[in-house]
C-alpha positions as CSV (number, residue, x, y, z in Angstrom):
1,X,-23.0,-31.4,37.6
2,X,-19.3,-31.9,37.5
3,X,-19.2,-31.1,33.6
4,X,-21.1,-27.5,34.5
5,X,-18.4,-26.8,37.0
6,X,-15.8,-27.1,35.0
7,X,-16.8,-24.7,32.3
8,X,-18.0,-22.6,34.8
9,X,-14.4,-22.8,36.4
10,X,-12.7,-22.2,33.1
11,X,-15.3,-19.3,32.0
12,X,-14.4,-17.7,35.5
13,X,-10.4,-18.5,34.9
14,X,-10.8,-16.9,31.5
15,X,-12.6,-13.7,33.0
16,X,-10.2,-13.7,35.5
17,X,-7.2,-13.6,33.3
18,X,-9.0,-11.2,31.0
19,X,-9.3,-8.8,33.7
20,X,-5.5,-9.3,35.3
21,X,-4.2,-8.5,32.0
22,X,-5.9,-5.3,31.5
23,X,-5.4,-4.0,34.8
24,X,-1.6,-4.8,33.6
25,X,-2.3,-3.1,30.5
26,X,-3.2,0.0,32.2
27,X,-0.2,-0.3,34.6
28,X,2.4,0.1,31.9
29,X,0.4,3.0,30.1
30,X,1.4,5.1,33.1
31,X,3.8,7.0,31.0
32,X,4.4,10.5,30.0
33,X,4.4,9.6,26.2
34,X,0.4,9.3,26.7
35,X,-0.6,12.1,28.5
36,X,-3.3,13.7,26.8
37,X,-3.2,11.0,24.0
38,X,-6.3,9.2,22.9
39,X,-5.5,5.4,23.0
40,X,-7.2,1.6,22.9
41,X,-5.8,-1.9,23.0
42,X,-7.3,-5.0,22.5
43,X,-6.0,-8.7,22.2
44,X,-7.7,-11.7,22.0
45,X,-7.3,-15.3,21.1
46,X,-8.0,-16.0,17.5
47,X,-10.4,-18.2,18.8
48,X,-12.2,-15.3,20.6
49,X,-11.1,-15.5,24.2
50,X,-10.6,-11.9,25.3
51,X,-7.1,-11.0,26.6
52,X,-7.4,-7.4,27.8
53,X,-9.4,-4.6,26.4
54,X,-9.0,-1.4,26.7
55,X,-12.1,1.8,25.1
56,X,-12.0,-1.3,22.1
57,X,-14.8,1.1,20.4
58,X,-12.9,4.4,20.9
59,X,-13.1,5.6,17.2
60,X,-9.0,6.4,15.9
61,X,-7.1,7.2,13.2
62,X,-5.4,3.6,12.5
63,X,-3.0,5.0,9.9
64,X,-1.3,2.5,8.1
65,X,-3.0,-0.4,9.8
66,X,-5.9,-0.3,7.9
67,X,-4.3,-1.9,5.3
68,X,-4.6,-4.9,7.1
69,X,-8.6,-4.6,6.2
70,X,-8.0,-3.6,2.4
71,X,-5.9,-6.6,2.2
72,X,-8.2,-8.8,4.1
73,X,-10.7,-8.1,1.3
74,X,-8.9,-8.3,-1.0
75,X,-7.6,-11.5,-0.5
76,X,-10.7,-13.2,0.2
77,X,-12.5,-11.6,-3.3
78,X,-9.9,-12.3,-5.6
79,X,-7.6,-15.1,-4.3
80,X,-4.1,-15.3,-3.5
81,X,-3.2,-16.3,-7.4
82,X,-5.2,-13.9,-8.8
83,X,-2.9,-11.8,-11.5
84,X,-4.0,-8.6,-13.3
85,X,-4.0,-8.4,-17.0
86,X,-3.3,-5.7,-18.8
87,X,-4.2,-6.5,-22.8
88,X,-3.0,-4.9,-26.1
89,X,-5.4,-5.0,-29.2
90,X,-5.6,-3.8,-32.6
91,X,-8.2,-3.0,-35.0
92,X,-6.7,-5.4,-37.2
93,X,-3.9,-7.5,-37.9
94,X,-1.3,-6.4,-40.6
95,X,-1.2,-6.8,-44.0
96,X,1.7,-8.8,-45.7
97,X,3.8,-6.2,-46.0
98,X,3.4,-5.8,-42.0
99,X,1.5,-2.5,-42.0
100,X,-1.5,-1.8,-39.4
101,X,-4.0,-0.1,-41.1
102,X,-5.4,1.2,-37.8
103,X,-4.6,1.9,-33.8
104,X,-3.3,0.1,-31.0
105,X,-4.8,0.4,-27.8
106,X,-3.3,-0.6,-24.5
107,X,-6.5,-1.6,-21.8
108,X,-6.1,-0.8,-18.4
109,X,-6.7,-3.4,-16.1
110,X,-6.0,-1.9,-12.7
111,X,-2.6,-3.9,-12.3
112,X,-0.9,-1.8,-9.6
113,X,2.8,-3.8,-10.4
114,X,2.7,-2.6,-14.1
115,X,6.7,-2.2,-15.0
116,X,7.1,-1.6,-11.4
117,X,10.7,-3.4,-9.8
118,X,8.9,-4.2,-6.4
119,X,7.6,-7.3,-7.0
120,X,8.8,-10.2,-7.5
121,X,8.0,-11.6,-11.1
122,X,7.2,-7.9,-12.5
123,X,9.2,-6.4,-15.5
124,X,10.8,-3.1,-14.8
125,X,9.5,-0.1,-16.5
126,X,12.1,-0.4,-19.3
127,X,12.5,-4.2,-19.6
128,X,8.4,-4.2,-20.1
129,X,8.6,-1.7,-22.3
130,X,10.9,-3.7,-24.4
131,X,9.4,-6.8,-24.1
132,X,6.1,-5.3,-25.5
133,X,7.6,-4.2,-28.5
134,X,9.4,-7.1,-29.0
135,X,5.8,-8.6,-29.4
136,X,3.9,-6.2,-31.3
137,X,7.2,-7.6,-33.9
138,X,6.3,-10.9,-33.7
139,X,2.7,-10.6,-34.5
140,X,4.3,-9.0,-37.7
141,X,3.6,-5.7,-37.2
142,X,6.3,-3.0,-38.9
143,X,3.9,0.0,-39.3
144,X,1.3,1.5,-37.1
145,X,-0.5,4.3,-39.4
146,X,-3.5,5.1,-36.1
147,X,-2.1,5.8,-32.7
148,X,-1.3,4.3,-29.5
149,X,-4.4,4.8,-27.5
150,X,-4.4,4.0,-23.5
151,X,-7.8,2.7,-21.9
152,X,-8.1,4.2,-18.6
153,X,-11.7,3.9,-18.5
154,X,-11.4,1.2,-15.8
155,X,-11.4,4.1,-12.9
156,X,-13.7,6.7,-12.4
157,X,-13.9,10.0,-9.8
158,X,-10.8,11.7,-8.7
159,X,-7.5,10.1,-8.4
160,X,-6.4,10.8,-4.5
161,X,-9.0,10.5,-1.5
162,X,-10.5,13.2,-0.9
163,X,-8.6,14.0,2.5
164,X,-5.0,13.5,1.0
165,X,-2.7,16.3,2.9
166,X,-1.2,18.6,0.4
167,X,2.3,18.3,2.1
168,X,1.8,14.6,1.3
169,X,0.5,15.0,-2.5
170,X,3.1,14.6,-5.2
171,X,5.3,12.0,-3.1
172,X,5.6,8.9,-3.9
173,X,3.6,7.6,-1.1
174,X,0.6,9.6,-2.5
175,X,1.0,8.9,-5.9
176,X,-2.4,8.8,-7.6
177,X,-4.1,5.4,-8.7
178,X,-5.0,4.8,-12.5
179,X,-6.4,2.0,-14.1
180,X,-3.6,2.1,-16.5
181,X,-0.5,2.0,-14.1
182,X,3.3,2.3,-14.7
183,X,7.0,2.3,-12.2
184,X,4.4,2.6,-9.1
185,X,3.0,6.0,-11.0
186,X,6.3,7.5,-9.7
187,X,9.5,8.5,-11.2
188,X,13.0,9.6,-9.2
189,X,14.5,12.8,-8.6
190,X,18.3,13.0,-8.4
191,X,19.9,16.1,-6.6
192,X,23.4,17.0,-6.6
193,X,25.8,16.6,-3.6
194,X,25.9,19.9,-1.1
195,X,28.3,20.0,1.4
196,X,27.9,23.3,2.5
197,X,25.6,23.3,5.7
198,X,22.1,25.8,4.9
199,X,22.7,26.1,1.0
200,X,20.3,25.0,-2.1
201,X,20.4,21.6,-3.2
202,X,20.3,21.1,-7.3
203,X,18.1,18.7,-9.2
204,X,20.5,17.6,-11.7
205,X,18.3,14.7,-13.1
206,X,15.1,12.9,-12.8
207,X,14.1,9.1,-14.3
208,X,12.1,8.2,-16.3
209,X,11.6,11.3,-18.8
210,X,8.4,12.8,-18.4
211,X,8.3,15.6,-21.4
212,X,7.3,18.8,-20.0
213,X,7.7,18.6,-16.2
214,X,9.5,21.3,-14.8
215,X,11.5,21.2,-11.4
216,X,11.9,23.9,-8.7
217,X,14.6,23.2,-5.8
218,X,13.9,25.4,-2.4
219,X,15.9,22.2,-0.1
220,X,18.7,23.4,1.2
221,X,21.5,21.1,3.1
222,X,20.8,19.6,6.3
223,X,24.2,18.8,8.5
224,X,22.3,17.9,12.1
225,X,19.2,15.7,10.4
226,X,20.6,12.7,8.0
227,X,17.2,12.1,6.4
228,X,15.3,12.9,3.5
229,X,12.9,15.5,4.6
230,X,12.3,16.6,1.0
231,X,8.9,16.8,0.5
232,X,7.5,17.5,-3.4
233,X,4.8,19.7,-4.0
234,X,2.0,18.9,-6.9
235,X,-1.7,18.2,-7.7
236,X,-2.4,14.8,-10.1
237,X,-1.5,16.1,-13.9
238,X,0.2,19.1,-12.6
239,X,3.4,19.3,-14.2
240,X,5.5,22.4,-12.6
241,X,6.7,20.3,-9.5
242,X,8.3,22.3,-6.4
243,X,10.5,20.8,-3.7
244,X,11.2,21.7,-0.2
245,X,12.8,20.6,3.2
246,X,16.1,19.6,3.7
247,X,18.9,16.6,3.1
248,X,21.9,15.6,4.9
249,X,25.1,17.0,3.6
250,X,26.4,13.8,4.4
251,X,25.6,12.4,1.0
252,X,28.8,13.5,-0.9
253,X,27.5,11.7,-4.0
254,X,24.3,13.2,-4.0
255,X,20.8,12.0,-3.0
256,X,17.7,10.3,-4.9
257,X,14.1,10.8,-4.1
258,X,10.8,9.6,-6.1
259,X,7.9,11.9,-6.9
260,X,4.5,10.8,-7.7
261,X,4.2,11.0,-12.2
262,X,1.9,13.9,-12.9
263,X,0.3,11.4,-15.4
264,X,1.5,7.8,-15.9
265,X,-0.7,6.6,-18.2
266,X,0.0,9.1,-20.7
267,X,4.1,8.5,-19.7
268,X,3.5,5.0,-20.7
269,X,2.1,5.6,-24.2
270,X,4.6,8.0,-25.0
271,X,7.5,6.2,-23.6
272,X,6.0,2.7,-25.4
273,X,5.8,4.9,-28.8
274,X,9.7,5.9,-28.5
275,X,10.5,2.2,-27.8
276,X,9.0,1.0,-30.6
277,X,10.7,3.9,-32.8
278,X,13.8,2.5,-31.7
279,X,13.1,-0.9,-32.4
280,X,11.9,0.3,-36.2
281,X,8.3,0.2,-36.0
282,X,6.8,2.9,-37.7
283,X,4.2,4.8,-35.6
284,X,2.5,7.6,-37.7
285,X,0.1,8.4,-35.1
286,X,0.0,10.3,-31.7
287,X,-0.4,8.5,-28.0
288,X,-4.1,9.1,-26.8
289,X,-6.1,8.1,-23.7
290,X,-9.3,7.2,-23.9
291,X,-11.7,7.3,-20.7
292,X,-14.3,6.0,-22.0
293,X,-13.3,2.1,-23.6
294,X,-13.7,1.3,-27.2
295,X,-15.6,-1.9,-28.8
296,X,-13.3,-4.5,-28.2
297,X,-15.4,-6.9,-29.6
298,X,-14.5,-6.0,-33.2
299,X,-10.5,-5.7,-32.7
300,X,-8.0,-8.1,-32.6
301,X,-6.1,-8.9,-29.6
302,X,-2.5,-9.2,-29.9
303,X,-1.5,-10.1,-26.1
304,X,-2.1,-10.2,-22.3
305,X,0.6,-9.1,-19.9
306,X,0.0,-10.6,-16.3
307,X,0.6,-8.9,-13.1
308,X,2.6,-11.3,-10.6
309,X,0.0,-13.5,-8.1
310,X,-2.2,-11.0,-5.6
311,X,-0.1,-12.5,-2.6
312,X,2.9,-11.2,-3.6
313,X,1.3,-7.9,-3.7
314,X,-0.1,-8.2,-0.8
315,X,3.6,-8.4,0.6
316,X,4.6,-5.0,-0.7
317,X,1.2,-3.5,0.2
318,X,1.4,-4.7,4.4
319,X,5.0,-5.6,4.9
320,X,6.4,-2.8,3.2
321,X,3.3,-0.4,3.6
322,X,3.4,0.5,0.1
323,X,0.0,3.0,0.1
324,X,-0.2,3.2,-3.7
325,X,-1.0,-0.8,-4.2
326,X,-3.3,-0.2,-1.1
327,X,-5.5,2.3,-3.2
328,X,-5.3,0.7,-6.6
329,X,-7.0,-2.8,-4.9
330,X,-9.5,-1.1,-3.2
331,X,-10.7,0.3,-6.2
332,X,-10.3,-2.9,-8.0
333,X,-12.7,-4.3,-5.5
334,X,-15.5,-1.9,-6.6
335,X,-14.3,-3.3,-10.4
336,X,-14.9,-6.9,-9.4
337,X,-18.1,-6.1,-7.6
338,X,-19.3,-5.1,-11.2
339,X,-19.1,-1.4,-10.6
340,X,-16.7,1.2,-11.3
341,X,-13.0,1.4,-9.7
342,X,-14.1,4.8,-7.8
343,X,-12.8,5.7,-4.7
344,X,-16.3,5.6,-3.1
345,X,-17.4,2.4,-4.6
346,X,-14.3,0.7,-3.1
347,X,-15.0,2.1,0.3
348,X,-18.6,0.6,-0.1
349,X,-16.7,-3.2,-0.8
350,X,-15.4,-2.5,2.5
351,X,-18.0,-2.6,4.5
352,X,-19.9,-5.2,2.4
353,X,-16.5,-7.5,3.4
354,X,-17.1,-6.4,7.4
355,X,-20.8,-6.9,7.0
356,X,-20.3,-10.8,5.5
357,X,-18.4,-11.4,7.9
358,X,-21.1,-10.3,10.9
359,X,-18.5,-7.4,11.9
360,X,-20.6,-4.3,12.2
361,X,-19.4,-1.1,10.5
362,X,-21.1,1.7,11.5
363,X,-18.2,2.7,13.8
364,X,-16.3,3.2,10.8
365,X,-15.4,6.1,8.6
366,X,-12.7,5.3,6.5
367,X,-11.7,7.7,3.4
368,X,-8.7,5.6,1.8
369,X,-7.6,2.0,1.1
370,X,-4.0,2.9,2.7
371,X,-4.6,4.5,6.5
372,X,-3.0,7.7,5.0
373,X,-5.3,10.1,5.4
374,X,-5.5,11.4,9.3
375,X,-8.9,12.0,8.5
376,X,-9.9,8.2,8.8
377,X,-11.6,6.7,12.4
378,X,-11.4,3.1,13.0
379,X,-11.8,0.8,16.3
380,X,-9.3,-1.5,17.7
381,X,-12.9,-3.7,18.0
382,X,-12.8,-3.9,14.4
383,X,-9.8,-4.4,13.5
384,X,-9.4,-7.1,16.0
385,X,-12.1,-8.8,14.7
386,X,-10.8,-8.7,11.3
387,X,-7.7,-10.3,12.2
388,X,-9.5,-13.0,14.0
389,X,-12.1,-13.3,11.2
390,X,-8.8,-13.8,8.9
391,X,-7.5,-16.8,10.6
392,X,-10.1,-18.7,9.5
393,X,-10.0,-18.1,6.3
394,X,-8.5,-20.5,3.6
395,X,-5.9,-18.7,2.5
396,X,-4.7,-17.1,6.0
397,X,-1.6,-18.5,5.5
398,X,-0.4,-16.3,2.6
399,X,-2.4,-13.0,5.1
400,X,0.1,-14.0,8.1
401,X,3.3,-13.8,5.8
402,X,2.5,-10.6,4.9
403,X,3.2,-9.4,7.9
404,X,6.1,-8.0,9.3
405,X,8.4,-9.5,11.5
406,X,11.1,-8.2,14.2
407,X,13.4,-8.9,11.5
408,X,12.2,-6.9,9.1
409,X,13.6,-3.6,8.4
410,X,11.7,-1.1,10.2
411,X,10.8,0.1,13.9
412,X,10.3,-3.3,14.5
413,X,14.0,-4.0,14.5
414,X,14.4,-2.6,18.5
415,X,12.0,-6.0,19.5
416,X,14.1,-8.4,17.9
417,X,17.0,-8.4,21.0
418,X,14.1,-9.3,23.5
419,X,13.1,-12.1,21.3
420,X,15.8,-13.7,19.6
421,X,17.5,-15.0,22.6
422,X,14.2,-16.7,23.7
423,X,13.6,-17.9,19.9
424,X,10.3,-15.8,19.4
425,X,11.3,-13.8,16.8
426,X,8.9,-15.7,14.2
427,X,6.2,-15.8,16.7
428,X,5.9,-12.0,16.2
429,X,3.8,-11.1,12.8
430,X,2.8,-7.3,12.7
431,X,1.2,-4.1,10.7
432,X,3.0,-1.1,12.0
433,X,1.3,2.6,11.4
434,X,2.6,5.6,11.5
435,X,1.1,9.3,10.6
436,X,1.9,12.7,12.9
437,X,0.5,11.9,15.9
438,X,-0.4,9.0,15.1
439,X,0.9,5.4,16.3
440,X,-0.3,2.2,15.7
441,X,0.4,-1.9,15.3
442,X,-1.9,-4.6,14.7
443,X,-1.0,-8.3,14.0
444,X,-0.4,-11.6,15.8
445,X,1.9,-13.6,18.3
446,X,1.9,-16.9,19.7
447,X,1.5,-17.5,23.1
448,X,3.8,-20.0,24.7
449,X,1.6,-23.0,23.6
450,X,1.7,-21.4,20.3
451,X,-1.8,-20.3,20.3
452,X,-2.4,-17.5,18.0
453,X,-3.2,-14.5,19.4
454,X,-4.6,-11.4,17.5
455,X,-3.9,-7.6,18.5
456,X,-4.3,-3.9,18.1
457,X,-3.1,-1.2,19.8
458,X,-4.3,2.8,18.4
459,X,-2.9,5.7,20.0
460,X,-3.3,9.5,18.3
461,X,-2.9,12.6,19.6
462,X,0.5,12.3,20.1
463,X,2.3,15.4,21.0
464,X,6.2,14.5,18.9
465,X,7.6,11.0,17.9
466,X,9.0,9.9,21.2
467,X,9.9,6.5,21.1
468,X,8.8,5.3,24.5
469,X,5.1,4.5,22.7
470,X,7.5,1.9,20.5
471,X,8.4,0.5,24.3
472,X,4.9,0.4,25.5
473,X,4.0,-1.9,22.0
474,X,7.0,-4.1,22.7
475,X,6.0,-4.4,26.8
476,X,2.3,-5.5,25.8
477,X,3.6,-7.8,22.4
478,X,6.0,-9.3,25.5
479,X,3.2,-10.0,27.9
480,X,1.5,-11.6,25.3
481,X,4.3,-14.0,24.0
482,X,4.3,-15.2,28.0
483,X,0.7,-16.4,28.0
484,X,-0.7,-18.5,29.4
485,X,0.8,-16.9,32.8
């Protein structure tokens, strides 16, 4: 008897404080920054005890935040030290005087870091381009008479989601995913300086060479805004490229954006041939790409490069939001499921990920691996559920570090003076998101026992980027940190 009335006075204690903390919750919405807003919130203890919850099944855009779900799949099917491999064959070896009587073909292997400088451990677009010829030498080779052909057959079905914005497409942070990837499938823009208040800015050069692009300017100089608000205009493989918006006339030594490649695979081949010209092998052939894969069976392979470990992917992909290493794993989770890297197929890996894990998805509609289309509805239900789900997995620790923390660059920056005093700034571990209208964060905090608490708060519909919805995410992250009351 005494046994029953304790749960049943902790059960009531835990309902109680459930309830207290949502009524606070509501409290502090009363702002003008949601008026006419759609919003939830929901936190709970990873070990399922219910904080507050607020319309947990209203369906949202979650933005970049459902990233945290592409990365919790991801890290469960492959691993935290699983690495890409991207391999180079012939169809022979050379003869003695070092000729290749045939083609070499590079095979895509969906590595989303190839010659990218994000990631720690990854060659740079030039260093691995280098580094590739250097080997192709030491296997003896000093004459290619085929071509350089480039696998791509890995991917199938178009190369953006289907609901990508057209303002976005062409920018970097739209750039489309290949199976055969190279410097992020971007390249950089470089405009002159322009002083002058309301006048064109020049593009005066762009990196790496892409033969054939052409570039049309319409930004003019900004003095009242200092950031980029250049925005590049361009379909995948579409190589006439127009620019507009504005940038600061502040920057006297000019100003650098990145554009999304109109076609990085074939970049890669071309730019690999010239690299090998320069080194003095031989290439009589052109650069080719395949989609549909050759017999490997009967060729020789000369190497394997090796993307760096998953995790440290998974650190560019949440804590720096990176969309295009979003995309490119959920489509290699199609390709480990045995099917093809499509779009669709990915999006199906998904939900088989939620439905393992007893987490229903039919509240879910979800076009992208990276949150950026505004076209995607989530639940704060679901995403909470994945985050607790998470922290039982084996390799949660390597999840959590992905994270963002108050002293990470970012919005995130303004909650680190409430912390750091109290020493709480590590106890903070988030996933911001951020489309127009749209403002989200998900993550955890400890409470002051350093219980781990998981959270999401959704809010679209916004009518500008005020701030103050950055205040109301810091007031609830705060009356978390402070449990139990």
């Amino acid at each position: 008897m005494r046994v029953f009335s304790l749960v049943f006075f902790l059960l009531l204690h835990a309902a109680a404080g459930a309830v207290d903390l949502t009524s606070s919750v509501l409290a502090l919405a009363q702002r003008p920054v949601l008026s006419g807003a759609s919003w939830s919130a929901a936190a709970a203890y990873a070990s399922g005890e219910t904080l507050f919850s607020v319309r947990p099944d209203l369906r949202l855009a979650p933005a970049s935040t459902l990233k945290l779900l592409t990365s919790a799949a991801a890290l469960e099917t492959f691993g935290p030290f699983h690495r890409f491999e991207t391999q180079i064959y012939a169809d022979a070896l050379p003869d003695e005087a070092g000729t290749l009587h045939g083609n070499i073909y590079i095979r895509g292997g969906g590595d989303p870091s190839l010659g990218s400088d994000r990631v720690s451990g990854s060659l740079p677009w030039a260093q691995l381009l280098q580094t590739w010829s250097a080997k192709i030498r030491q296997t003896g080779i000093k004459k290619i008479t085929g071509n350089i052909y480039g696998d791509i057959s890995l991917f199938s079905g178009p190369s953006l989601p289907d609901k990508t914005n057209w303002q976005n497409m062409g920018n970097y942070f739209a750039a489309p995913a290949t199976a055969l990837a190279f410097n992020d499938n971007l390249f950089n823009i470089t405009f002159a300086p322009q002083p002058h208040d309301g006048e064109k800015v020049a593009v005066i050069d762009f990196s790496p060479k892409t033969e054939g692009i052409k570039i049309r300017s319409f930004v003019t100089a900004c003095a009242k805004d200092h950031r980029d608000n250049a925005y590049v205009y361009a379909a995948p493989n579409q190589y006439d490229l127009e620019i507009y918006g504005t940038l600061p006339t502040t920057f006297l030594r000019g100003m650098t954006i990145r554009a999304s490649l109109p076609d990085a695979p074939q970049l890669l081949l071309d730019l690999w041939h010239e690299q090998l010209e320069k080194d003095g092998v031989a290439v009589e052939g052109t650069n080719i790409l395949l989609e549909t894969a050759p017999d490997y069976e009967s060729m020789q392979r000369l190497f394997t490069h090796q993307s760096p470990a998953l995790k440290d992917i998974l650190y560019i992909v949440n804590k720096r939001s990176f969309n295009f290493y979003a995309e490119m794993l959920l489509r290699m989770l199609a390709v480990q499921a045995g099917e093809k890297g499509s779009i669709s197929n990915g999006i199906q890996q998904i939900h088989a990920f939620l439905q393992r894990h007893g987490i229903p998805s039919d509240n879910l509609l979800i076009y992208d691996g990276s949150g950026l289309s505004r076209d995607n509805q989530i639940t704060a239900q679901i995403l909470l559920e994945v985050l607790q789900q998470m922290t039982f997995d084996p390799n949660f620790a390597y999840y959590y570090e992905t994270l963002a923390t108050p002293d990470d660059r970012g919005d995130l920056l303004l909650l680190r003076r409430f912390l750091r005093p109290f020493n709480r700034v590590k106890d903070v571990h988030v996933k911001g998101g951020t489309l127009d209208g749209v403002k989200a964060q998900a993550g955890y905090v400890k409470d002051k026992n350093g219980r781990l608490i998981a959270f999401v708060f959704i809010a679209n519909n916004l009518l500008d980027k005020n701030e103050d919805i950055n205040r109301f995410y810091e007031e609830l992250i705060k009356m978390l940190l402070q449990q139990p009351n």
